[in-house]
C-alpha positions in Angstrom: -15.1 -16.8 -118.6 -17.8 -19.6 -117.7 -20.5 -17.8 -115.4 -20.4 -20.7 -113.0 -17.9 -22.7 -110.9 -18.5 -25.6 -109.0 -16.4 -25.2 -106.1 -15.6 -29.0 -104.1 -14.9 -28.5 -100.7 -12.0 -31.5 -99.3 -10.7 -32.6 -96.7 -8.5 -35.7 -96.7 -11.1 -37.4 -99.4 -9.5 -38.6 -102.2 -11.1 -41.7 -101.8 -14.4 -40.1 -102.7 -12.4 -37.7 -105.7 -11.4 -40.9 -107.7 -15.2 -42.0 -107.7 -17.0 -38.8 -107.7 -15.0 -36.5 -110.1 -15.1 -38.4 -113.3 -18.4 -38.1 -113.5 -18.4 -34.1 -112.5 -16.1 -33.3 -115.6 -18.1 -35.4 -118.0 -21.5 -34.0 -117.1 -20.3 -30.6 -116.4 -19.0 -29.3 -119.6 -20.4 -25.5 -119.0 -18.1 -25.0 -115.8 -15.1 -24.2 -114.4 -14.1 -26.2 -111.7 -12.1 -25.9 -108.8 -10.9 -28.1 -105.5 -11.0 -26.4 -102.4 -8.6 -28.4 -99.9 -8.5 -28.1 -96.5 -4.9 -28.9 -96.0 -5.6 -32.7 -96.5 -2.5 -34.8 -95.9 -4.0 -37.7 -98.0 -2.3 -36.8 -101.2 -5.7 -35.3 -102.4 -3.8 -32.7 -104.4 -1.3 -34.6 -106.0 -3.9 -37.4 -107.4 -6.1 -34.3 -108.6 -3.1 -32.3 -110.5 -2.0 -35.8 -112.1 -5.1 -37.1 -113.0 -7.4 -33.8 -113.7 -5.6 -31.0 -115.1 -8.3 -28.7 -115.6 -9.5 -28.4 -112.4 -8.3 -25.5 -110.4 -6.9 -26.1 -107.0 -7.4 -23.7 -103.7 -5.1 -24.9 -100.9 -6.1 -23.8 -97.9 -2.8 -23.7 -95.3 -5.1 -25.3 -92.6 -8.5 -27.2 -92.0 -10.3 -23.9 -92.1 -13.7 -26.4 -92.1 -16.8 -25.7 -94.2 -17.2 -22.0 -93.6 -14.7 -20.3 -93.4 -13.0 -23.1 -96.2 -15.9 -21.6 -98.6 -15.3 -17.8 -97.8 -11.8 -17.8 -98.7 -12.1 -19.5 -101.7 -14.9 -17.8 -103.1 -12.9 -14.6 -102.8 -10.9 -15.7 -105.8 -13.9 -16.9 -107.5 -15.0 -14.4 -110.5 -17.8 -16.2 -111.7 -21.9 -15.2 -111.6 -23.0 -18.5 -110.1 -21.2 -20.9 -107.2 -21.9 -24.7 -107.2 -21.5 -25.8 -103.9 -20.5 -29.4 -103.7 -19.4 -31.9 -101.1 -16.6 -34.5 -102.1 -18.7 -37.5 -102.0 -21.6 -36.5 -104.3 -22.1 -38.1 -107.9 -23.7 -36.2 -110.3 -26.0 -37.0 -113.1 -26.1 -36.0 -116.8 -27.7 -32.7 -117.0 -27.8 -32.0 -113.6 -26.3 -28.6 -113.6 -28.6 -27.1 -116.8 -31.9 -27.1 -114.5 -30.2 -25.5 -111.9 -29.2 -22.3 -113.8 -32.7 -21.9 -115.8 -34.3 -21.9 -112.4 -32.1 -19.4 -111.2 -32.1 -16.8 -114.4 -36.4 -18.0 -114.9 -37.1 -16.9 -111.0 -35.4 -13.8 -110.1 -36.7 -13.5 -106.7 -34.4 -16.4 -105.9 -30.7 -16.6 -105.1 -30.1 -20.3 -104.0 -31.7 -23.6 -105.6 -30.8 -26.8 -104.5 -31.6 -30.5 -106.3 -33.0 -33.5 -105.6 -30.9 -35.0 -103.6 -30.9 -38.9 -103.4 -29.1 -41.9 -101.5 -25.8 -42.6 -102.8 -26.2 -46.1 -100.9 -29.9 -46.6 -101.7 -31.2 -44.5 -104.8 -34.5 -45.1 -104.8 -34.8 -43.0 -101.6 -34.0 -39.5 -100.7 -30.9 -38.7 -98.3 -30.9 -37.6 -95.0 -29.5 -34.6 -95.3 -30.7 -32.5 -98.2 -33.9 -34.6 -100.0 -36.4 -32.2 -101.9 -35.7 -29.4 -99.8 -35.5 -28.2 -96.2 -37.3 -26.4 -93.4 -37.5 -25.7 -89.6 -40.2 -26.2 -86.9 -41.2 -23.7 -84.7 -38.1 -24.6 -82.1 -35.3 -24.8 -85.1 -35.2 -28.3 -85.4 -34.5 -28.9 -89.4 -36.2 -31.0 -91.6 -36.6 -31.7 -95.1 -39.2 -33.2 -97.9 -38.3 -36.7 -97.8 -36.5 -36.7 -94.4 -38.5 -36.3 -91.2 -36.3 -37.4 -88.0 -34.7 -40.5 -89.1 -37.1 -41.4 -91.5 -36.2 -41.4 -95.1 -39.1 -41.8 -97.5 -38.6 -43.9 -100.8 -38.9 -41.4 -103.9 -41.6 -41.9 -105.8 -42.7 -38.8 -107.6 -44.1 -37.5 -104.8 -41.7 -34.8 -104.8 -41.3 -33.7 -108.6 -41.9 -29.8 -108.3 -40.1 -26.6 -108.4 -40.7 -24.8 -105.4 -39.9 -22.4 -102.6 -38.3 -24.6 -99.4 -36.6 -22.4 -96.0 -32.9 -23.9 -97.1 -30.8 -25.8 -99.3 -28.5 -28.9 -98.3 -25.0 -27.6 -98.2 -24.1 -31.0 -99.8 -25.3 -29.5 -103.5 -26.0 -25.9 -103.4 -26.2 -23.6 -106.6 -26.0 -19.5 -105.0 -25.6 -16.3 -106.9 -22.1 -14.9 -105.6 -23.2 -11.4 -105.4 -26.2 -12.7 -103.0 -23.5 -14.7 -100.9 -21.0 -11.7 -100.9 -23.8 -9.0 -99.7 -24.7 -11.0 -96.9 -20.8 -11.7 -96.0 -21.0 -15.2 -96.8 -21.0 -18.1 -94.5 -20.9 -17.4 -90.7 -17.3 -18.7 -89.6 -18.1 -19.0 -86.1 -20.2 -22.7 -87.0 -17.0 -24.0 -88.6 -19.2 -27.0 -90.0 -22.3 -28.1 -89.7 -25.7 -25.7 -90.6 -24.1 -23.0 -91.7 -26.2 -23.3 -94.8 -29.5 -23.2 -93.1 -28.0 -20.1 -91.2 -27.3 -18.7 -94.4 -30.3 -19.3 -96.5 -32.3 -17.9 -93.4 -30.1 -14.6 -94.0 -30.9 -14.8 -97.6 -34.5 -14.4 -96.9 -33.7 -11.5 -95.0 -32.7 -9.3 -98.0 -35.8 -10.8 -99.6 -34.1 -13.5 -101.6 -35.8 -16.4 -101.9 -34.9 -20.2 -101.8 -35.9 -22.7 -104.6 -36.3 -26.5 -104.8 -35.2 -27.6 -108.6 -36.2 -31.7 -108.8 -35.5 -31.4 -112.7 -31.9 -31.5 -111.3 -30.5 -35.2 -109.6 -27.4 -35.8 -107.5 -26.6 -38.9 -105.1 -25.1 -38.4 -101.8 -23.3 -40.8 -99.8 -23.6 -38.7 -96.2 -21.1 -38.4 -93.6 -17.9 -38.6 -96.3 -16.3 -36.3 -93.7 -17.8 -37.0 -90.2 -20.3 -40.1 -90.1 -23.4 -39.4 -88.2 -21.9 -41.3 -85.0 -18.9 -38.8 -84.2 -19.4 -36.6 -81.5 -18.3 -33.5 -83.1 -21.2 -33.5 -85.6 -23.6 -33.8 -82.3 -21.6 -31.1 -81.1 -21.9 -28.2 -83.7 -25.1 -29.0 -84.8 -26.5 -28.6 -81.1 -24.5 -25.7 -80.8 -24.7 -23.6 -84.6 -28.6 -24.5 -84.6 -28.6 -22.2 -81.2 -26.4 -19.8 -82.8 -28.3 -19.3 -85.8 -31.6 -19.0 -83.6 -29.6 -16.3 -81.3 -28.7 -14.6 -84.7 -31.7 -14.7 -86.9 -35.0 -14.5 -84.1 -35.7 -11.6 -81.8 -35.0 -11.7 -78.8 -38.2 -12.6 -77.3 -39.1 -14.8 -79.2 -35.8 -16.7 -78.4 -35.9 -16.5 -75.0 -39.2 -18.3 -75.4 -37.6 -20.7 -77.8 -34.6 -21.0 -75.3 -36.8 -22.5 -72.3 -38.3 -25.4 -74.5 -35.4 -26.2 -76.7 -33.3 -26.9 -73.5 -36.2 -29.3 -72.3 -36.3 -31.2 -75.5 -32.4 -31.2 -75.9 -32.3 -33.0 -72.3 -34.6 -35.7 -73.3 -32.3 -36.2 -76.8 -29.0 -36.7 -74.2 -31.3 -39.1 -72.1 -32.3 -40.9 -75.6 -28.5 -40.9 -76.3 -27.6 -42.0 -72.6 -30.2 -44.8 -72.9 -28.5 -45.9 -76.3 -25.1 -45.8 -74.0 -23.8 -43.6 -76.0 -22.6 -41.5 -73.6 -20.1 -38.7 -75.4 -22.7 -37.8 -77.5 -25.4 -37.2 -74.3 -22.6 -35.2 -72.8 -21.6 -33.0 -76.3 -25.5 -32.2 -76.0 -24.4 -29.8 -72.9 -21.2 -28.9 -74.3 -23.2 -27.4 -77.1 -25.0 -25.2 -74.8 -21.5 -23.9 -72.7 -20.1 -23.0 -76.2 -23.1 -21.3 -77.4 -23.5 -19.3 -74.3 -19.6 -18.1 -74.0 -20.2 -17.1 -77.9 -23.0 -14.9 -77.3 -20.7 -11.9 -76.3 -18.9 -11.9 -79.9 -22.5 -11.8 -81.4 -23.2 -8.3 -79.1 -20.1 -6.5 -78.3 -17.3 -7.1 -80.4 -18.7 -8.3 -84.0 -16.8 -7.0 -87.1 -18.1 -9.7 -89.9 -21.3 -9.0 -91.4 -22.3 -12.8 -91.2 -22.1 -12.2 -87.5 -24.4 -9.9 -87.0 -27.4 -10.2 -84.6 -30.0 -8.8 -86.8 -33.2 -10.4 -86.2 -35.2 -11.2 -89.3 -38.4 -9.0 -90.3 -39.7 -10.0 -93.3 -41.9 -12.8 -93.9 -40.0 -16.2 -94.6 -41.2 -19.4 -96.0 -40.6 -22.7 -94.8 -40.7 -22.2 -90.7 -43.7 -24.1 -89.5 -45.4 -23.5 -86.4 -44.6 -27.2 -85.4 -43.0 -29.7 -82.9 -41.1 -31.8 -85.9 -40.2 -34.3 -83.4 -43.9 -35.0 -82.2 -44.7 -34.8 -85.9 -42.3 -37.7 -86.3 -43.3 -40.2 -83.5 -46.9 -39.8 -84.0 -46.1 -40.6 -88.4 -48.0 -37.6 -88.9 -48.6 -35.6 -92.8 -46.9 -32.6 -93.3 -46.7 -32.0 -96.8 -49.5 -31.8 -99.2 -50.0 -31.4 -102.6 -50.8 -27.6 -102.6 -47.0 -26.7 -102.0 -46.1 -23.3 -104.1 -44.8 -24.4 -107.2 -42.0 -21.7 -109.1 
């Protein structure tokens, strides 16, 4: 048995299967493979038995989403390490080799994540993953590469192995007894930061997370949900509270709390202005939801990856920051002194 599987989460995206998993067989020789559907009515599954044989097919009986989609498949999964990958990433020759020897060469980490670059534009980093990712002090995430909505071209500047606060999702490389002991992905977020929720659980048994840029994968972004529907303003509003509610103590929260809501009503104003007016209202909507979800977090929780247990130790990669001032005023974050693995 191969001691890793790269597991592609789908959903109604065999336009992004016939271009992405050619290349994922041919450069991925040391893996099993396997398609995780989320009930896609597309004819995903029939192109991918006709056309790919050796890929192993999880059909999921609804759209169980990111999460939960993950959890249930990795329960059948028997391998030591778990490739996350979205449908609409192309892979590089030898991008999966780096990935492992960082893994077995650092054992203090469980997750590593790649370079990840613009599918659309590849001499620049992508949005949602770059060379690594972080949080300010008020949970806003951001990455190497990718402050706000500014994407930096790749030049080198980023060519380290080092320890980041979370992996993208999109390209993810996780020990599955790590993801197992901490109960996996939280099901409640459905999609959207889950990863960084997770990661930030990681850290809590002392795990680290690790930035491999030996390792190169292109993303196109948005292959499910582009960046102007409303439901990806909604559950990222509303998970990034949850994972704050989960992972901070209390006080320091309910300081959290006060400001976050102050900056959140100047993004629905920045969205109003834009007249884009759903997404100004899903800003608010986000806050209901999280607030009538607080009770399952305190009262009735029964999933590990639901627990309310504020994190203790020491965790790298949360700066003491406003990102969002950081990225009007164009100002330096990242030096050259970042810890190298």
């Amino acid at each position: 048995m191969k001691k890793i599987t790269i597991a592609i989460i789908n959903w109604n995206g065999i336009g992004w299967l016939k271009k992405t998993l050619p290349k994922i067989i041919e450069y991925s020789k040391e893996a099993n493979i396997v398609l995780i559907d989320n009930n896609s009515d597309d004819k995903s599954i029939p192109f991918t038995k006709k056309n790919f044989k050796k890929i192993k097919i999880i059909n999921n009986e609804k759209n169980y989403g990111f999460a939960k989609g993950y959890n249930k498949a990795i329960k059948e999964i028997k391998s030591k390490y778990i490739l996350l990958l979205n449908n609409d990433v192309l892979v590089t020759k030898n991008w999966l080799k780096p990935l492992i020897t960082f893994l077995e060469s650092n054992k203090k980490f469980s997750v590593v994540q790649p370079k990840i670059k613009d599918l659309n534009n590849k001499k620049y980093f992508e949005y949602s993953g770059a060379a690594g990712g972080f949080i300010d002090f008020f949970g806003i995430p951001f990455c190497r590469g990718r402050i706000g909505n500014k994407v930096e071209k790749d030049t080198g500047q980023y060519n380290d192995s080092s320890e980041i606060f979370w992996g993208s999702g999109s390209c993810l490389l996780i020990k599955i007894d790590t993801f197992k002991k901490i109960g996996g992905f939280d099901e409640n977020f459905f999609m959207h930061q889950e990863e960084i929720d997770l990661c930030w659980r990681i850290q809590g048994i002392g795990q680290k997370i690790g930035y491999c840029s030996k390792s190169t994968v292109y993303h196109h972004g948005g292959g499910t949900l582009t960046k102007w529907n409303y439901k990806k303003t909604f559950y990222n509003h509303r998970n990034n509270l949850l994972m704050l509610f989960k992972n901070l103590k209390i006080s320091d929260f309910m300081l959290i709390i006060i400001n976050r809501f102050l900056i959140d009503v100047l993004i629905s104003f920045y969205y109003l202005i834009k007249l884009n007016f759903i997404h100004s209202i899903m800003v608010y909507i986000a806050y209901f939801s999280f607030f009538f979800m607080i009770p399952k977090y305190l009262f009735i929780n029964k999933k590990k990856s639901e627990i309310r247990n504020p994190i203790q130790c020491e965790v790298k990669g949360r700066y003491n920051i406003n990102i969002i001032l950081i990225s009007i005023f164009r100002l330096e974050i990242f030096k050259k002194n970042n810890r190298k693995c």
